[in-house]
C-alpha positions, -999 to +999 in steps of 0.1 A: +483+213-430+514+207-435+539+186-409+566+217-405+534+236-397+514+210-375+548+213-356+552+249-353+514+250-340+519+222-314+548+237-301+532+274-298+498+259-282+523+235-255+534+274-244+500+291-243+471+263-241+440+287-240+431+285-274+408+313-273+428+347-242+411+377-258+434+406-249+457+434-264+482+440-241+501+410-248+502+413-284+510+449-279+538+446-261+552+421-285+547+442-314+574+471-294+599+448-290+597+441-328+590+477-339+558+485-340+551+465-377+514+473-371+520+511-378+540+503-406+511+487-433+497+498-467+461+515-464+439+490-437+406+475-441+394+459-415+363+438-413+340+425-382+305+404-377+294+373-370+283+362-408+299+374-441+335+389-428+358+362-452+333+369-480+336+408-476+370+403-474+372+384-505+352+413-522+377+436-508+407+421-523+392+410-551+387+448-561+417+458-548+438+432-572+413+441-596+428+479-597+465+463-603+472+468-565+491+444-543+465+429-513+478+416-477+455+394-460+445+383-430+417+357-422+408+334-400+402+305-394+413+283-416+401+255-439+428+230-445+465+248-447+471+273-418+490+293-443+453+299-454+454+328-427+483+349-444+481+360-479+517+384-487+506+408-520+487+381-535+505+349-525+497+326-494+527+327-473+551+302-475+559+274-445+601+285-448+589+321-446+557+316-419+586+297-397+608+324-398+588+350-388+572+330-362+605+320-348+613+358-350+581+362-329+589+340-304+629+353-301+614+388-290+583+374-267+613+347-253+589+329-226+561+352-223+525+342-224+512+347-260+488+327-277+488+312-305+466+332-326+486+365-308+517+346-320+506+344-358+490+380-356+527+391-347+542+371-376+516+383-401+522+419-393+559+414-395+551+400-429+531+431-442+557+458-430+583+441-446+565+431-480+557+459-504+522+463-509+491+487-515+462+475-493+460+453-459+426+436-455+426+424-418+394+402-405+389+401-370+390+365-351+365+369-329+346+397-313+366+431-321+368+449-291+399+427-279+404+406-307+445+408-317+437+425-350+426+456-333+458+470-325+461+488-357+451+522-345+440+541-381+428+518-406+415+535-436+382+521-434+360+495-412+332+474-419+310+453-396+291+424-414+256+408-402+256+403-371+240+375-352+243+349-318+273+331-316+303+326-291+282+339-262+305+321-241+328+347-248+306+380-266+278+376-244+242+362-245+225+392-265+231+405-298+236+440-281+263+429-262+273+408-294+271+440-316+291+461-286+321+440-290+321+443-328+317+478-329+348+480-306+368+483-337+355+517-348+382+541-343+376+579-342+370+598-372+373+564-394+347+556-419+329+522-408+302+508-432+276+482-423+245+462-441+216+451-430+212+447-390+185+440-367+174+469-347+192+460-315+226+454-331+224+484-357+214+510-323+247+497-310+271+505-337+255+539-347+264+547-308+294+533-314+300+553-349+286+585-327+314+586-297+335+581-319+330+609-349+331+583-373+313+584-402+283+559-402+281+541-439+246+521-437+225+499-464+191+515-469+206+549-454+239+562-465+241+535-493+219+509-516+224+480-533+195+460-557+191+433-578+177+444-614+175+427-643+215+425-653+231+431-618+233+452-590+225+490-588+245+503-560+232+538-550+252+566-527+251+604-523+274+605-551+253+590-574+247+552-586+274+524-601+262+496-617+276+465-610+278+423-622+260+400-601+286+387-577+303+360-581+294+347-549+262+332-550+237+338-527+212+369-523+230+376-489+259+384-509+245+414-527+245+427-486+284+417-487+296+430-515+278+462-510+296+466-475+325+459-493+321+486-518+311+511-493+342+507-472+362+508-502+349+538-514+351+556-480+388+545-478+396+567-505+420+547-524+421+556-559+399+523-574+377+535-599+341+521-608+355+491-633+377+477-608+348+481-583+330+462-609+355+437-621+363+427-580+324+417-574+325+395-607+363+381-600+360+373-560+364+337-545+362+321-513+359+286-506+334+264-487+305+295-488+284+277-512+308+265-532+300+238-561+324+208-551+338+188-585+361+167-571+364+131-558+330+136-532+310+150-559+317+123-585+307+100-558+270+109-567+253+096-593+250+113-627+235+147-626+237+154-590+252+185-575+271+188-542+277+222-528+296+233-494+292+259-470+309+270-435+275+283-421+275+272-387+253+296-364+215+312-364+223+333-389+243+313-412+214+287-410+189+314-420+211+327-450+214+289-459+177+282-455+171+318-477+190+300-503+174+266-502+141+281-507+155+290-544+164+256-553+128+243-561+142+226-602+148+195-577+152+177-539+176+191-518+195+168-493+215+186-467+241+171-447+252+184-414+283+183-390+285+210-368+311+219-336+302+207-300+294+244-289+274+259-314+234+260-308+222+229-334+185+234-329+189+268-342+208+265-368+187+236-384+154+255-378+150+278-411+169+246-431+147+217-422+113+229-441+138+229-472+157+195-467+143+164-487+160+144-463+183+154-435+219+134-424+239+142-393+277+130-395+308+140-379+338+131-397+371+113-380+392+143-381+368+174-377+380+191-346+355+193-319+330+171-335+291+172-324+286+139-316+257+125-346+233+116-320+232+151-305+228+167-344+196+139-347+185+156-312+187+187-320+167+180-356+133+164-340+150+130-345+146+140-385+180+136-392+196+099-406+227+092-389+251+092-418+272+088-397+297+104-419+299+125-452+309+095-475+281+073-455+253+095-462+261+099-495+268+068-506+235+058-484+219+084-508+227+070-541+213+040-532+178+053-527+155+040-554+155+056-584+188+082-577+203+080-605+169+084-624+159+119-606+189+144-604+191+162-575+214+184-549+230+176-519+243+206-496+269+200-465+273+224-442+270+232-402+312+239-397+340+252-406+364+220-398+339+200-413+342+224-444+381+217-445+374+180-442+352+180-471+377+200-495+408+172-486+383+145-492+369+159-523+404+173-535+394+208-535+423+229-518+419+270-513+445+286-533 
């Protein structure tokens, strides 16, 4: 991040400390004084769930650029440049032109309480009124019910991604009530489509989808997607498409990308099947098992990989430990930092079977740290102490006989470790 931007963030958060004030009234009455920008947006997407949403909305722009249009975006949270969270027709915002619309923002709210994610919410819908553009994607921040993105009143479209338990402190300790604040974005008579859910959660959001007369777009029901031989056969009432493997890897993707597709196509927006096609193919998103070449990797010796990935609750750790089960050519080594909050023993449970060895760090600058003895805890005392990303693997290349057996070595666990990793490695989102 950079220092104009470290700045502007310090000086919003001195205003309105609570990093996390889920409410829309605030926000709301911001966005009056400075015209209502919210109604004012190209065609909306907007995307909800615990695992998946960024990767969604990466399919969804993807497809959109992919048909020659011109994508807002808005994601959260993220990785190592704020300006991560805005993307204006294509282009991450700008620090001069994020500063002036915050500074508009804050001119209008004068002394109010606003938060600091309200207070960039603001700004990045002031942003997409003024910019010319063809399609808004908007993921939620947390929940949906009162998340700040949730003011836009007709999106063309909404998706909810796989939803699993995390942030109970502020969704609630069951995935019912987990699934009842994501389905709060469903607005009537808009299209919402969703993959695969547990039972509990999917009951909630076809309730959801029924008081509100919105059409109900689910995987195995109103829509299909399967691997074959060459791709992905996606299946509807309308007939089938075929399409490229994604570019994403990962067999939880296919569930993604499908999601993606079906809100796209129930958005009604003109794309026809090749830029469906081309967007699944053409679709990046950093730090969800991405395949690191930079200075980290070519720390390892020759002919090991290093991959990265954001997962960082149950169901991340299940997707993760899905994928590790498919990496059987060689030994996996998995290194893990995770945030103070999130539930560790659950998240290593589907990994450890897979892990050749396991290594708990937490770097200097990864915000809310787990401390490494907690991460060791939480593994069965499995885990090495690394006690940071460069210790463990520099500890693994020393092993006996590394640089004579090629193997893999995955970090994951969080999101700020994730954007710790890309600075050290070199790797920056573009």
């Amino acid at each position: 991040m950079s220092g104009r931007i470290e700045g502007l963030i310090a000086r919003l958060q001195a205003r309105h400390p609570r990093l996390i004030d889920l409410s829309l009234g605030r926000l709301q009455r911001v966005l009056a004084a400075l015209g209502d920008p919210h109604r004012h947006l190209p065609p909306v997407l907007h995307v909800a769930g615990t695992n998946g949403k960024g990767s969604t909305c990466a399919f969804m722009r993807a497809i959109g650029e992919a048909a020659g249009m011109r994508v807002h975006v808005f994601t959260s949270p993220h990785l190592v440049r704020f300006n991560e969270r805005i993307r204006l027709a294509g282009t991450l915002v700008s620090d001069s032109v994020m500063e002036a619309a915050v500074g508009t923002v804050e001119r209008v709210n004068a002394d109010a309480p606003l938060s600091v994610f309200e207070t960039i919410q603001a700004a990045a819908f002031l942003l997409f009124a003024e910019t010319p553009a063809d399609l808004c994607v908007l993921e939620v921040g947390l929940g949906g019910r009162w998340d700040a993105t949730n003011v836009v009143e007709h999106p063309a479209a909404c998706a909810i991604t796989s939803i699993s338990m995390d942030h109970r402190d502020f969704l609630g300790d069951t995935i019912a009530m987990i699934a009842g604040e994501k389905a709060g974005i469903i607005k009537p008579g808009v299209p919402v489509a969703t993959g695969r859910q547990v039972a509990e959660a999917m009951a909630v959001i076809e309730a959801g989808a029924a008081a509100q007369g919105a059409a109900l777009l689910r995987r195995d029901h109103e829509w299909n997607i399967e691997a074959t031989a060459s791709g992905l056969l996606w299946r509807d009432a309308a007939g089938s498409l075929a399409l490229p493997f994604p570019s994403l890897p990962g067999e939880h993707q296919h569930d993604n990308a499908g999601i993606a597709v079906a809100a796209v196509r129930a958005a009604r927006l003109g794309i026809g099947d090749e830029a469906i096609a081309a967007g699944i193919a053409r679709a990046t998103w950093p730090a969800r098992l991405q395949r690191l070449a930079g200075a980290l990797a070519k720390s390892l010796p020759p002919g090991w990989e290093l991959w990265l990935d954001g997962g960082h609750n149950e169901g991340g750790g299940a997707v993760i430990g899905a994928f590790l089960a498919g990496w059987t050519d060689r030994p996996t080594h998995v290194v893990v930092g995770m945030k103070k909050s999130k539930d560790s023993a659950g998240f290593l449970a589907p990994i450890l079977p897979h892990a050749a060895t396991l290594w708990a760090v937490a770097e200097p600058g990864q915000h809310l740290a787990m401390p490494v003895e907690d991460i060791v805890a939480a593994s069965g005392g499995v885990a090495r102490p690394g006690p940071t990303v460069a210790g463990a693997l520099a500890a693994l290349a020393r092993e006996p006989g590394a640089r004579e057996r090629p193997a893999r070595v995955l970090i994951c666990g969080s999101l700020y470790l994730a954007g710790e990793v890309l600075k050290a490695d070199g790797t920056l989102p573009e």
